[in-house]
C-alpha positions in Angstrom: 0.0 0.0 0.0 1.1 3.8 -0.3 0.0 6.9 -0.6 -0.6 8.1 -4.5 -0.8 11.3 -5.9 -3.2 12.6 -8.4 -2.2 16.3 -10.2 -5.1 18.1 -10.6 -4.1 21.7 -12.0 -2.4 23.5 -9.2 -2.9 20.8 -6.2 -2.1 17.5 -5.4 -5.1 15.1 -5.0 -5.4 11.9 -2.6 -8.2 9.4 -2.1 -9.1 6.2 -0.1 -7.2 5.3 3.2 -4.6 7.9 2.0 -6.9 11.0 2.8 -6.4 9.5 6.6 -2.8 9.5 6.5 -2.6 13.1 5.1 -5.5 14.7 7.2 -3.8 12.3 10.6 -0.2 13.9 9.5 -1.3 17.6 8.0 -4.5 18.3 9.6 -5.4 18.7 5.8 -9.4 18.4 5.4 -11.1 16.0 4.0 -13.5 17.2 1.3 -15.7 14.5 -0.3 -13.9 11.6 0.0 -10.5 13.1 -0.8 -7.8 15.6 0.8 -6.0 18.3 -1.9 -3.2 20.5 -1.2 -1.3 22.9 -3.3 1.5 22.0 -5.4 4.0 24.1 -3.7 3.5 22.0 -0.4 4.6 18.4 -1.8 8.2 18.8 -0.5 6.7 18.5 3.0 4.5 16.2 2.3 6.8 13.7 0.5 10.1 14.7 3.4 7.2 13.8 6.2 6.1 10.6 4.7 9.9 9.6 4.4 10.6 10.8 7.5 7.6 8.2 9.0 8.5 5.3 6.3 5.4 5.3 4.4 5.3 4.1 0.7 4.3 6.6 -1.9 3.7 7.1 -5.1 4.0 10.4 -7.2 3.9 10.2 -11.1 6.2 7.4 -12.4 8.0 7.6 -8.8 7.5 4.9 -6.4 9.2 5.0 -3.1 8.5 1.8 -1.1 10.0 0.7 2.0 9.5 -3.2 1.6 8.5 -4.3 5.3 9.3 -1.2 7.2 6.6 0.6 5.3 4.4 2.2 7.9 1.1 2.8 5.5 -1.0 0.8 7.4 -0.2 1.8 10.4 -0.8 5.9 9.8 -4.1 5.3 8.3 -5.5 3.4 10.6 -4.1 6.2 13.2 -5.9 8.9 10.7 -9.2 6.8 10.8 -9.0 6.8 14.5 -8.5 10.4 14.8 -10.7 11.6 11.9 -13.8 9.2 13.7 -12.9 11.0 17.0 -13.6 14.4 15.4 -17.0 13.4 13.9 -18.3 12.1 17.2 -17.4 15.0 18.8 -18.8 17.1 16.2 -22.2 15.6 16.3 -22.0 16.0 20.0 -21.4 19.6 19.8 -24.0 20.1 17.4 -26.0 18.4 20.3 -24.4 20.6 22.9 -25.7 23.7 21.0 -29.2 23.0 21.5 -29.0 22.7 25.3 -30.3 25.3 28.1 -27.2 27.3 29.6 -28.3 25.4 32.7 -28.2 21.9 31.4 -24.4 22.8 29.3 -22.9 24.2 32.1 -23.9 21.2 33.7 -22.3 18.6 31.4 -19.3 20.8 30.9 -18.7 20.6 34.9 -19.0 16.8 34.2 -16.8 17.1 31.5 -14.4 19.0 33.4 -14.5 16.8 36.6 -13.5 13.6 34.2 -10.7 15.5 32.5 -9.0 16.9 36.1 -9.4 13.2 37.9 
């Protein structure tokens, strides 16, 4: 497995479990099933996914790291994280429709957990 890269005009596209990797590593959205970034940011990309031995691919290029490739291991990192930040979307959705009352209540609850 590894990361590929799709040039679409003036960005670099990904899609599948890569969007994980580069939204886990880059905090880069994902937009419709797929994380872009402009062209003039692929160094970093390509030195940090050297850097953390993951196999890529970018035109004819492959760079693959046999058994130290760490591919699967990032995405399922980014799936983890990206999951987390939907649930806690929805909840603040949720949290938005509360009485100041009953908020500041949870958020005490919230707070205790965090401080124990």
């Amino acid at each position: 497995m590894n990361v590929t890269f799709r040039k679409v005009g003036g960005f670099y596209h990904v899609f599948d479990d890569d969007i994980y990797i580069l939204n886990y590593l880059f905090n880069y959205k994902i937009i419709n099933n797929r994380v872009g970034f402009p062209i003039s940011a692929i160094n970093k990309v390509i030195n940090t996914l050297e850097e953390k031995k993951i196999n890529y691919q970018l035109d004819s290029n492959i760079i693959d790291f046999k058994k130290k490739n760490n591919y699967q291991k990032y995405a399922e990192k980014g799936k983890t994280k990206y999951n987390f930040k939907i649930d806690i979307e929805k909840i603040y959705d949720k949290l938005e429709l509360l009485s100041s009352k009953d908020l500041k209540e949870i958020l005490n609850f919230i707070e205790s957990k965090l401080n124990a």
